[in-house]
C-alpha positions in Angstrom: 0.0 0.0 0.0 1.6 3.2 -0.9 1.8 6.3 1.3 -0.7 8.5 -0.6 -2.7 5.4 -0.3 -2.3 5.0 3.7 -2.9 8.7 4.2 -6.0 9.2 2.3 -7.0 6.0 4.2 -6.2 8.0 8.0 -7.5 11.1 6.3 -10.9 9.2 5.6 -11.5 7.5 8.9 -10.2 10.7 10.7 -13.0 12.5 9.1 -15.8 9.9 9.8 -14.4 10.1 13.7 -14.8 13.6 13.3 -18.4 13.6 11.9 -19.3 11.0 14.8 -17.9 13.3 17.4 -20.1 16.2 15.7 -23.1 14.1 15.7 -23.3 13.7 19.5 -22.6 17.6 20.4 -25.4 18.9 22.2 -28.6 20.5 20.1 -28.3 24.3 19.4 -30.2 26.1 21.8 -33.4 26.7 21.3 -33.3 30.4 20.3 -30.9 30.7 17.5 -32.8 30.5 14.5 -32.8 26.7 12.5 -30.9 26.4 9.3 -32.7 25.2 6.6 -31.3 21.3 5.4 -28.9 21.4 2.7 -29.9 19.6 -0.2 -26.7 17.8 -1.5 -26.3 15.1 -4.0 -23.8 12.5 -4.9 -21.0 14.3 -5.9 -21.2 18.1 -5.0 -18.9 19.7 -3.7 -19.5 19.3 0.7 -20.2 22.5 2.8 -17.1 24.2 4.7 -17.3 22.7 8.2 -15.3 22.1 11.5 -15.6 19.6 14.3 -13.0 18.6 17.1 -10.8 15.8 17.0 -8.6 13.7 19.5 -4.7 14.2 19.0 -1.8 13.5 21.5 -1.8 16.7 22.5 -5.8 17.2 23.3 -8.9 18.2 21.1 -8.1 20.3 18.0 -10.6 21.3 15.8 -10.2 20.1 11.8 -11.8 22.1 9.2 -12.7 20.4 5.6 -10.7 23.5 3.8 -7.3 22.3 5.6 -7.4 19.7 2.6 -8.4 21.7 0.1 -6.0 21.0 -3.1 -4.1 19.0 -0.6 -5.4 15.6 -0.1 -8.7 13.8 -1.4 -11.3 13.4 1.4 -13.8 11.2 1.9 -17.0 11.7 3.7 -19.0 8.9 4.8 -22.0 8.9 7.3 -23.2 5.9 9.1 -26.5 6.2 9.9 -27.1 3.6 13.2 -23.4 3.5 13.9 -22.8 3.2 17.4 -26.5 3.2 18.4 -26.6 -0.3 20.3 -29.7 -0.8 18.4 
C-alpha cells in the first residue's frame, strides 16, 4: 500500500471520527434560528465545516478546507453506527 494510499486512508477514517464526534454535540439552543437542510447530492462539492478531533496533544478542531488541493477526502456517514440498536 503506498503512502498517498495509507494517508488518504487515515484522512478518511479521521473525518468519519470527526463527523461521529459532531453528531453527539449537544442541540443548538433553542433560540438561535434553524438552518434550513442542505440539499446535497452525490458528488457536489460538501459545505465548509469544523468539528473537534482527538490528537496526542488534546482536542483540536479540523476544518474540511485544511485539505483543500491537498489531499482527497472522503466523507462517509453511518447512519445507526454506534447506536446499540
Amino acid at each position: 500500500m503506498s503512502l498517498r494510499t495509507k494517508t488518504a486512508t487515515v484522512s478518511a477514517l479521521a473525518l468519519f471520527c470527526l463527523a461521529t464526534l459532531a453528531s453527539a454535540q449537544a442541540p443548538a439552543k433553542k433560540t438561535e434560528a434553524a438552518k434550513p437542510a442542505l440539499k446535497l447530492k452525490v458528488g457536489d462539492l460538501a459545505p465548509g465545516f469544523t468539528l473537534k478531533t482527538m490528537t496526542s496533544d488534546g482536542l483540536k478542531d479540523v476544518s474540511l478546507h485544511d485539505y483543500k488541493g491537498k489531499k482527497n477526502v472522503v466523507l462517509a456517514f453511518y447512519v445507526f453506527a454506534f447506536t446499540g440498536g
